[in-house]
C-alpha positions as MATLAB code, in Angstrom:
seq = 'XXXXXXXXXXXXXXXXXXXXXXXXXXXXXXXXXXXXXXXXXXXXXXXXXXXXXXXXXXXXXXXXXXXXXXXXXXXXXXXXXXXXXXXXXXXXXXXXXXXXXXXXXXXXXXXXXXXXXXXXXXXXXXXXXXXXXXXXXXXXXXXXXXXXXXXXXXXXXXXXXXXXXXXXXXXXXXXXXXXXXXXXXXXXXXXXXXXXXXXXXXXXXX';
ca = [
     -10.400   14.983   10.707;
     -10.195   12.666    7.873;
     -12.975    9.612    7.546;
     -14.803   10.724   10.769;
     -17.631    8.118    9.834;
     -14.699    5.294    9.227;
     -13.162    5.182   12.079;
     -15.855    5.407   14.314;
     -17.329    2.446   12.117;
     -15.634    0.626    9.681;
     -12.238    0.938   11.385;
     -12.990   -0.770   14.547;
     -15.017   -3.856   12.908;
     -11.582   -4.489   10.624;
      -9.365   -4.438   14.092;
     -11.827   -7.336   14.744;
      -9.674   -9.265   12.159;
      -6.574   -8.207   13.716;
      -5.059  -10.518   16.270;
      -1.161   -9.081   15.910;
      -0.285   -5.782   15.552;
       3.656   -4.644   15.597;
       5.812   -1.878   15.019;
       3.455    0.912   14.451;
       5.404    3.266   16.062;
       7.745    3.195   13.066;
       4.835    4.661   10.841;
       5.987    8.094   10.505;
       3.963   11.175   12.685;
       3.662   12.873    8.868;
       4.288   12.608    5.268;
       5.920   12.022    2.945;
       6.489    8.828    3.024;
       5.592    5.367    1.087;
       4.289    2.324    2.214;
       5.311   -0.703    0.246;
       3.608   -4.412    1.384;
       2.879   -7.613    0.415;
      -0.274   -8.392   -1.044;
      -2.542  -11.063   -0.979;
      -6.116  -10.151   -0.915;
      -8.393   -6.903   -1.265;
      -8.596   -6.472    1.877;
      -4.838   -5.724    2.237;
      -5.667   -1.718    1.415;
      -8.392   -1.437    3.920;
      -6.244   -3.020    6.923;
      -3.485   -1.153    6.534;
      -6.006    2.397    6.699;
      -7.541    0.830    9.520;
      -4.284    1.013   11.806;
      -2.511    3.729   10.056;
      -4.934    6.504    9.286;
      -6.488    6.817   13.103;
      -2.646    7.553   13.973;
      -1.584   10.074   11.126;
      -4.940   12.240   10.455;
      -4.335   11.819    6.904;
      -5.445   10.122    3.473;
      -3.137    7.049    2.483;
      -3.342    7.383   -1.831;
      -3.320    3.838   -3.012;
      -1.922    3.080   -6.351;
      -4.459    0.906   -7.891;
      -4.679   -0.907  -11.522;
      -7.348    0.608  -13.263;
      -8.831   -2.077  -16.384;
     -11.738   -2.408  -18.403;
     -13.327   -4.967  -15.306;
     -12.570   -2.413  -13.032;
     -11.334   -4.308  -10.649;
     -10.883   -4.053   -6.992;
     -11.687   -0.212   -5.825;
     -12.626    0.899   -9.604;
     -15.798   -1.285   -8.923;
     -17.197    1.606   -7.093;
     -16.918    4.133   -9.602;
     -14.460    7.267  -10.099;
     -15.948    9.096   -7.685;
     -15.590    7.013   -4.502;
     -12.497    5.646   -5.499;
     -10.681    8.640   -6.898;
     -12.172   11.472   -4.980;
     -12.903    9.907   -1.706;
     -10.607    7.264   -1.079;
      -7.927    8.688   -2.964;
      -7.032    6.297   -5.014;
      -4.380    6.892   -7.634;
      -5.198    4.851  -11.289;
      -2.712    3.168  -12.818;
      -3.204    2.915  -16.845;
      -1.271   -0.387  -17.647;
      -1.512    1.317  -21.429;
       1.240    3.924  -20.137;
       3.004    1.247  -18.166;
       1.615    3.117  -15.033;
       3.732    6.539  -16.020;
       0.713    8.587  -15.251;
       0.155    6.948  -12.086;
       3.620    7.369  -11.180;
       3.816   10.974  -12.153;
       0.456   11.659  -10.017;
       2.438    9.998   -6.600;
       5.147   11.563   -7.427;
       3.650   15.141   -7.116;
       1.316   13.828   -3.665;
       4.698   12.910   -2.213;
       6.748   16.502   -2.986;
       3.151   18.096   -1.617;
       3.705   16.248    1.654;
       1.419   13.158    0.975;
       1.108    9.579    1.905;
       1.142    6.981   -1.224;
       1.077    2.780   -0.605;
       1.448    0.591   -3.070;
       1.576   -3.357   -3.671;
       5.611   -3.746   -5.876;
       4.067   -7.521   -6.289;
       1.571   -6.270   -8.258;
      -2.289   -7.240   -8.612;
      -3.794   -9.842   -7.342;
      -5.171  -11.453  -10.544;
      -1.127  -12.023  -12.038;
       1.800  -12.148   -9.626;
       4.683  -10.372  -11.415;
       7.937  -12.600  -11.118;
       9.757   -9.652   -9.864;
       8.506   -6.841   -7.599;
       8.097   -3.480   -9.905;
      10.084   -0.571   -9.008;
       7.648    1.987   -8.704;
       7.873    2.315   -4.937;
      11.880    2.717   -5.258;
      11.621    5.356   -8.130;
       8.883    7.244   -6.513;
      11.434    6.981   -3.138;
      14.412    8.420   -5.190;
      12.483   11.171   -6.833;
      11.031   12.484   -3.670;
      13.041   11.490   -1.057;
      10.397    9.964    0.939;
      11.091    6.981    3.567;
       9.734    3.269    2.430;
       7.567    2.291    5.186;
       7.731   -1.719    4.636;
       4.753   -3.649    6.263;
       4.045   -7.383    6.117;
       0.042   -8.716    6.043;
      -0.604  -12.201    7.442;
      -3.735  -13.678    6.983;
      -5.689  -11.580    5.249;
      -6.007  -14.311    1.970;
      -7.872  -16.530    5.281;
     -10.144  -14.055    5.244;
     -10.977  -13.136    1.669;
      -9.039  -15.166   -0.608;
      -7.892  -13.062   -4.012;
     -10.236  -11.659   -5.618;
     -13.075  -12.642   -4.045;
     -15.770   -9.728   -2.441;
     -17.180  -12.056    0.328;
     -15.474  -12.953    3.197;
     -14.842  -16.380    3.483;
     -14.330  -16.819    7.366;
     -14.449  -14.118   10.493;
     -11.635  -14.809   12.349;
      -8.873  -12.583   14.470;
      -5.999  -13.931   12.452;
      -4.189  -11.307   10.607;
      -0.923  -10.307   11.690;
       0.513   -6.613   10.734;
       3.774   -6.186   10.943;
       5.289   -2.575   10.274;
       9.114   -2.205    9.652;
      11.250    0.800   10.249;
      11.831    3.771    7.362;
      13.949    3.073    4.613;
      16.141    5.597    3.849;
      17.285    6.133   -0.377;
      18.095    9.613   -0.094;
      21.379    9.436   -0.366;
      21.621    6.435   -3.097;
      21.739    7.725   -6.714;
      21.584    4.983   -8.720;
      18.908    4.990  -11.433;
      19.571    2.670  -13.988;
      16.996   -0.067  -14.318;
      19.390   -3.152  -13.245;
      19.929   -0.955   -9.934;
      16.415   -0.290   -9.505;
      15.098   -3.802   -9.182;
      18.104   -4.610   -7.193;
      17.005   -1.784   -4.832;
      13.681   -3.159   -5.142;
      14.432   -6.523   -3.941;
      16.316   -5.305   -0.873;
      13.147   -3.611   -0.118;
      10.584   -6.678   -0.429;
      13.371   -8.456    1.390;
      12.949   -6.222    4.373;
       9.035   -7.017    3.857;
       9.304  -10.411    4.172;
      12.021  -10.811    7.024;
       9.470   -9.059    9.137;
       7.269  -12.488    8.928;
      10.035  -14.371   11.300;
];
């Protein structure tokens, strides 16, 4: 049983938040598979384990920037965040290779990875990154796209204290992308890829 102490505790007080919850019957019954989301707060991560993991029995490995602030999880050490949580760190200096390379290997073992193509919260890249489509490609896993709604209301970016407690979010989880049969690689087809993916993110908000 994975985070027996979680979900009998800090599971069900983050449903609290939760006043909309669709489409989680398109979250796959096992791995591999990715999640890709939008992301507008820390609490984004924890929300999406608090609906997901009490229906798969398994760790979700987050792909998280890793800096000298150590930022977000990293605040709570290697240990917690790496070991327990399962975090995977992503080394900007290797333009998050390693990180890659480390989901990549989770994903042909069966795993669950997430990530956030927008990037971090503290610089909103003008396009999505790729990663989620490359790791999808190499591995043949299914993108999982889900769409977060109110979280920022709750705690705004990059803040640690919640600002308001209030059933507002809205979850909404798409159905499995399929890339196993695309082939294209090269980097023009890769973002293009990419932003038919956040489009089917965001298209789940209407």
């Amino acid at each position: 049983m994975v985070y027996p102490i979680l979900k009998l505790t800090a599971f069900p007080f983050l449903k609290l938040f939760i006043k909309e919850l669709t489409g989680l019957e398109n979250i796959p019954k096992k791995g591999p598979f990715i999640i890709a989301s939008n992301h507008n707060s820390y609490l984004d991560p924890l929300i999406i384990c608090s609906v997901v993991i009490p229906k798969i029995n398994n760790k979700i490995h987050f792909i998280a920037i890793r800096d000298g602030a150590k930022r977000n999880f990293w605040a709570l050490g290697d240990l917690i965040s790496r070991k327990w949580a399962g975090c995977i760190p992503l080394d900007k200096k290797d333009r998050g290779e390693g990180a890659l390379k480390e989901a990549m290997n989770l994903l042909k073992n069966n795993g669950i990875v997430a990530l956030f193509p927008e990037g971090e919260l503290t610089k909103k890249e003008t396009e999505p990154r790729t990663g989620a489509v490359r790791l999808a490609l190499g591995s043949k896993a299914t993108i999982v796209p889900v769409y977060l709604e109110g979280t920022a209301e709750i705690l705004p970016p990059l803040k640690l204290i919640p600002k308001r407690i209030k059933r507002i979010i809205r979850i909404k989880i798409g159905k499995p992308i399929d890339l196993s049969k695309n082939n294209k690689t090269r980097k023009k087809d890769l973002r293009c890829i990419t932003e038919i993916v956040m489009k089917e993110v965001y298209n789940l908000a209407k």
